[in-house]
C-alpha positions as CSV (number, residue, x, y, z in Angstrom):
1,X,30.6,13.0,-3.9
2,X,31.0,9.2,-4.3
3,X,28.2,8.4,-1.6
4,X,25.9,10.9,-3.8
5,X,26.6,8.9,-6.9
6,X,25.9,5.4,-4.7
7,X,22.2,6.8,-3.8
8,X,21.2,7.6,-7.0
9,X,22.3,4.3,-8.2
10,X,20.4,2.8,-5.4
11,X,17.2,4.6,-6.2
12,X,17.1,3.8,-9.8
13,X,17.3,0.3,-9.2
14,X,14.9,0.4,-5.8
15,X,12.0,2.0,-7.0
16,X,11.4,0.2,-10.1
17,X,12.0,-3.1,-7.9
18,X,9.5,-1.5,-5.3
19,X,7.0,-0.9,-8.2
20,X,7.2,-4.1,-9.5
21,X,7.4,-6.4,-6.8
22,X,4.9,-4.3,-5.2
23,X,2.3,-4.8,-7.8
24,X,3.0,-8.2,-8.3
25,X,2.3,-9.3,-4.5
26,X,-0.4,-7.2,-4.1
27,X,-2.2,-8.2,-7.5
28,X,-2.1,-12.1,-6.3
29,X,-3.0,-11.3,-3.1
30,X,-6.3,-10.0,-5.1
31,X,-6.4,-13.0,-7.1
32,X,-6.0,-15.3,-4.2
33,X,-8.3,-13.1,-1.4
34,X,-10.9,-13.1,-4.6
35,X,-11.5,-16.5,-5.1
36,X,-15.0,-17.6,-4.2
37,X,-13.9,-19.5,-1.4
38,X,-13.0,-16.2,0.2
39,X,-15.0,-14.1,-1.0
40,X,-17.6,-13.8,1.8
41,X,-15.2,-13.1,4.7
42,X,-14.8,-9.8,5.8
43,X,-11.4,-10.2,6.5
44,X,-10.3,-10.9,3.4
45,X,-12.0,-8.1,1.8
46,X,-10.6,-5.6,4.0
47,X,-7.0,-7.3,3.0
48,X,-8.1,-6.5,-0.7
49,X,-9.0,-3.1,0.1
50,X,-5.0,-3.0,1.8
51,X,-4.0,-4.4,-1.5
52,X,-5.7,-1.6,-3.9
53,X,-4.1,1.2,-1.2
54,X,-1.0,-0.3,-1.4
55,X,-0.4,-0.4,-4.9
56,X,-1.7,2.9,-5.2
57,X,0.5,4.3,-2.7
58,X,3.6,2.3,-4.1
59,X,2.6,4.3,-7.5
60,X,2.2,7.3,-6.0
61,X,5.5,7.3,-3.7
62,X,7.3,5.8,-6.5
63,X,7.0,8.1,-9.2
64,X,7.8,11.1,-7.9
65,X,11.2,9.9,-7.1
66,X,11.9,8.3,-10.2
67,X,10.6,11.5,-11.9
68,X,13.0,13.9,-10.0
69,X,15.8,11.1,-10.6
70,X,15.2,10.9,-14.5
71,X,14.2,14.6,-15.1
72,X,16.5,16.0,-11.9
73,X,13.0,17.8,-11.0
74,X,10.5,17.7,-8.4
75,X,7.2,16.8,-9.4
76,X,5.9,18.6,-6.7
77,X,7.5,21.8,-8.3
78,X,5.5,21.6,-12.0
79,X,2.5,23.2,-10.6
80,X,0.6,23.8,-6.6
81,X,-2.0,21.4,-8.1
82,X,0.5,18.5,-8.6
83,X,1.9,19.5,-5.7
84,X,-1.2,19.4,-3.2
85,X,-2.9,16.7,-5.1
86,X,0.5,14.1,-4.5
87,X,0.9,15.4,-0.9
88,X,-2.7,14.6,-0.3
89,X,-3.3,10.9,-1.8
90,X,0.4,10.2,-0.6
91,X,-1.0,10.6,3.5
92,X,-4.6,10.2,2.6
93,X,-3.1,6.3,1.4
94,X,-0.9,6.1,4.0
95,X,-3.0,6.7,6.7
96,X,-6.0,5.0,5.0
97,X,-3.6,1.8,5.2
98,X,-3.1,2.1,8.2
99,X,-6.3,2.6,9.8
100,X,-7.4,-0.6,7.7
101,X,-4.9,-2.7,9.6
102,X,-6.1,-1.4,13.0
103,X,-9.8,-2.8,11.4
104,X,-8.7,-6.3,10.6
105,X,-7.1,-6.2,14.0
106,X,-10.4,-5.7,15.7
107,X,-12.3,-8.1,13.3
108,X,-10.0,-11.0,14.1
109,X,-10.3,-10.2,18.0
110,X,-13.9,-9.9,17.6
111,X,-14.3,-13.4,15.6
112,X,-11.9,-14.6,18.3
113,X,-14.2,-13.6,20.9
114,X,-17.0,-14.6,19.7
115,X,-15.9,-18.4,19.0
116,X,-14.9,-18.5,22.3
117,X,-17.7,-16.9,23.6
118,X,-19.8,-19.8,21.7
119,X,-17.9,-22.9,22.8
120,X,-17.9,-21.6,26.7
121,X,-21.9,-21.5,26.2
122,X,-22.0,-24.8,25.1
């Protein structure tokens, strides 16, 4: 019973952390990747896209823990709307993060290729 007690301590304090250190990095990661000496790289708006995912998915993620830790409810469990809708953005984000990554991965190893590509030609 005392290693219930220790989790549910832990989550009340990790979740709140997670939300807002989360939103924190992310939101100067926008104000820093929107600055007009960035602005026009497509790497760095793909990395503001991540940003907007991610504190989306931190929100979503978040509060239906907290909620079934305050209310000792699941969320999920109010109605097969809540339920569906959650499960969907939760992987639709998730994945959609993901998937971003694997695009700034190819953009750098294009721009890569292509600056080497250049300087070999000259």
């Amino acid at each position: 019973m005392w290693h219930e007690l220790v989790r549910l301590s832990f989550v009340r304090i990790f979740y709140p952390c997670l939300m807002i250190f989360g939103t924190v990095g992310n939101i100067l990661c926008l104000i820093i990747l929107l600055r007009k000496r960035f602005r026009h790289q497509s790497i760095c708006q793909y990395l503001c896209v991540l940003a907007v995912i991610d504190i989306l998915f931190i929100y979503t993620r978040s509060t239906r823990y907290l909620y079934r830790n305050i209310y000792n409810a699941d969320l999920r469990n109010a109605s097969l709307w809540i339920c569906r809708s959650l499960m969907f953005f939760s992987s639709t984000l998730s994945h959609l993060a993901s998937w971003i990554l694997v695009i700034v991965s190819f953009d750098r190893y294009f721009m890569i290729k292509n600056l080497f590509a250049r300087r070999d030609a000259n």
